[in-house]
C-alpha positions as CSV (number, residue, x, y, z in Angstrom):
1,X,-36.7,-6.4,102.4
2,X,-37.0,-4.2,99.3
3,X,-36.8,-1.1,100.9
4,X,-33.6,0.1,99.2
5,X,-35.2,-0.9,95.7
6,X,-38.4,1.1,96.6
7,X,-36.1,4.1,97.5
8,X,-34.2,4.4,94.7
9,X,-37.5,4.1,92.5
10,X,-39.3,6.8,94.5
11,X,-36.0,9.2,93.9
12,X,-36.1,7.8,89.9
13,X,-39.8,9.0,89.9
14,X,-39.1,12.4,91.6
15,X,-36.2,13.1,89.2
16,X,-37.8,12.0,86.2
17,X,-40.8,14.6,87.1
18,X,-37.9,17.4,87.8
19,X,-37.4,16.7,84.1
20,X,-40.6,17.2,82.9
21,X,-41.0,20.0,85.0
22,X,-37.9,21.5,83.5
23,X,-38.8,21.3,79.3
24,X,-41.6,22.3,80.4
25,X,-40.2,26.2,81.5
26,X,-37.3,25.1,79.0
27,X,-40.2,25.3,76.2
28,X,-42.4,28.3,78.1
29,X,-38.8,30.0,77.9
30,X,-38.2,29.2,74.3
31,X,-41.9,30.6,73.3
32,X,-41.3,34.2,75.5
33,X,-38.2,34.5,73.1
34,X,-39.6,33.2,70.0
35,X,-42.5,36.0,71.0
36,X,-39.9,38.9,72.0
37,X,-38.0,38.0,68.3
38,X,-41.1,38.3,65.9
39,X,-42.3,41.5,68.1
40,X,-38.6,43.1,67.1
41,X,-38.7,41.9,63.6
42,X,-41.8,43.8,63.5
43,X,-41.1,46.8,65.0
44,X,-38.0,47.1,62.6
45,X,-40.0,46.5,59.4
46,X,-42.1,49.2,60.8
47,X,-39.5,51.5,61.3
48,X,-38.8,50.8,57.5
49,X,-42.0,52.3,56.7
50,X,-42.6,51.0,53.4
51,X,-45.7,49.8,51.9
52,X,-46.1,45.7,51.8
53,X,-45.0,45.3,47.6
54,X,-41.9,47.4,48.5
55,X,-40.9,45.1,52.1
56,X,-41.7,42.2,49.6
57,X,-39.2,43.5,46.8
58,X,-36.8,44.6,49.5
59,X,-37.2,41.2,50.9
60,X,-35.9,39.7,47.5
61,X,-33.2,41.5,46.6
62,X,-31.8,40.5,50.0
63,X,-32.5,37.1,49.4
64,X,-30.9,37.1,46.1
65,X,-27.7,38.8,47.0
66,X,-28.3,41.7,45.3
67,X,-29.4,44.0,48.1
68,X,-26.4,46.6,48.2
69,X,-23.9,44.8,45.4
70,X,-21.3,47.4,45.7
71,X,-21.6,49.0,49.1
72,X,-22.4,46.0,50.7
73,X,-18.2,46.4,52.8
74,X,-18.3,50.1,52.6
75,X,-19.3,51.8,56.3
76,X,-20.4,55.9,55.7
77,X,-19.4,58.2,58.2
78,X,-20.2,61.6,58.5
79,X,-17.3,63.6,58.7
80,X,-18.0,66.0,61.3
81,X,-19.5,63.0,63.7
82,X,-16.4,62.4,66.2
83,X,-18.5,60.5,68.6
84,X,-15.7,57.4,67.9
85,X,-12.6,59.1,67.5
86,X,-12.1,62.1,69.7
87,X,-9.4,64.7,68.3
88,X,-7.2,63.7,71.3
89,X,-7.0,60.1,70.6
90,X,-6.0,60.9,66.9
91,X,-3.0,63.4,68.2
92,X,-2.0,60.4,70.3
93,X,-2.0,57.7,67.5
94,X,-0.1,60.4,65.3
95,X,2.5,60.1,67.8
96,X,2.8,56.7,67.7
97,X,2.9,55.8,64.0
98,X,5.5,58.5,63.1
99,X,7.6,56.6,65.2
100,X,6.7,53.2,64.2
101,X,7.5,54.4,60.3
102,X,11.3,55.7,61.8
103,X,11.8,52.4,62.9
104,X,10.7,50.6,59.5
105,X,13.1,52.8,57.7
């Protein structure tokens, strides 16, 4: 008589343990990446290699704002490094805004 009802609960009961069973990797998931983060954080402040006062003082200035005032917009590039811009590409663009500045004038 209430076999419907006792269907519908069984399938209730089988998706409610999907659930679980889903935060479950959902949180085992969120922990491998949480792990992977901190182990790159460290391996960069390693690759800093500066003693603990001088990460701490670094650590502050960065905080404050202060870390790299008036370069903080500027981007240094070597000169001779044309691993961006290869010397055809800027013959090409040559050609191209010589005649965009004939059509402005």
């Amino acid at each position: 008589m209430y076999e419907k009802l006792d269907k519908l609960r069984a399938e209730v009961k089988r998706w409610e343990q999907k659930i679980e069973d889903d935060k479950a990797k959902l949180r085992q998931a969120q922990d491998k990446l949480k792990e992977a983060e901190h182990s790159q954080i460290l391996s960069d402040v390693g690759a800093l290699n500066l003693s603990p006062e001088q990460l701490a003082e670094f650590l502050k200035l960065a905080t404050s704002g202060k870390l790299g005032a008036g370069t903080a917009n500027r981007t240094f590039v070597d000169k001779s490094d044309r691993s961006t811009y290869g010397a055809e590409d800027a013959t090409e663009n040559e050609d191209e805004t010589e005649d965009f500045e004939d059509e402005e004038n």
